[in-house]
C-alpha positions in Angstrom: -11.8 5.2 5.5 -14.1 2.7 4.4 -14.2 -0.7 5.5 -11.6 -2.6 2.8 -10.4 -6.0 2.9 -6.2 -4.3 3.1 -3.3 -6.5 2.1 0.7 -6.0 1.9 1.9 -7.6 -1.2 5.8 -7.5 -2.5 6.2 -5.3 -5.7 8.1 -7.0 -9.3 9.7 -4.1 -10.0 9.2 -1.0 -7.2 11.1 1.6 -9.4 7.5 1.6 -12.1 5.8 2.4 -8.8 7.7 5.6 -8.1 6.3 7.6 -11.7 3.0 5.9 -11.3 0.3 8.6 -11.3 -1.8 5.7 -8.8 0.6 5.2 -6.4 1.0 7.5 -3.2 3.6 6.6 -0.3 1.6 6.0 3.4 2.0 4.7 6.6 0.4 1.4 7.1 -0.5 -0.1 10.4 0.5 -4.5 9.9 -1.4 -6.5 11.9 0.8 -6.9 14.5 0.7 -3.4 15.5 3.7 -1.6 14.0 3.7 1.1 11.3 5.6 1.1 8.1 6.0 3.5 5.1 4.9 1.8 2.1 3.5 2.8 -1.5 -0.5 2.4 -1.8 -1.3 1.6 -5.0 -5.0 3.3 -6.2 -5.5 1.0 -9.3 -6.2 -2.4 -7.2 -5.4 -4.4 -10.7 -1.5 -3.8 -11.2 0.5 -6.6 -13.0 3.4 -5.2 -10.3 1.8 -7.1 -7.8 3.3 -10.7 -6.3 0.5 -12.4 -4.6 2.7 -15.2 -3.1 3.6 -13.4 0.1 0.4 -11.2 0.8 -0.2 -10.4 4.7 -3.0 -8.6 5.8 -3.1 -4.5 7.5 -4.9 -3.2 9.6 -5.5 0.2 8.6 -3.6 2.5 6.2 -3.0 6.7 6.3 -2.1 8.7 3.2 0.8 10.6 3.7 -1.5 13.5 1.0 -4.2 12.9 3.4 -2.3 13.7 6.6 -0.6 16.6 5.2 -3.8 18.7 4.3 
């Protein structure tokens, strides 16, 4: 992946996330080391995004991209 500035933000309203033809679920690395599944959005410019609480990542894996 290419070098990317990543960061964990809280969704408004997750249920618009789940029909969203940008979002995909993955498995991000936070910084301190431990993995969670969460939705990675595609579009980088959703108004489902809440800033306020944003934390960095470390590194982020498809779950698409580890299936093929």
């Amino acid at each position: 992946m290419a070098k990317r500035n990543l960061k964990v933000v809280r969704l408004i309203e997750p249920e618009l996330c789940l029909e969203c033809r940008f979002a995909n679920t993955a498995e991000v690395e936070l910084e301190n080391g431990t993995f969670q599944r969460m939705i990675h959005c595609r579009r980088l410019d959703c108004d489902n995004w809440d800033y306020s609480s944003a934390e960095a990542a470390k590194s982020i894996v498809n779950e698409e991209d580890q299936a093929a």
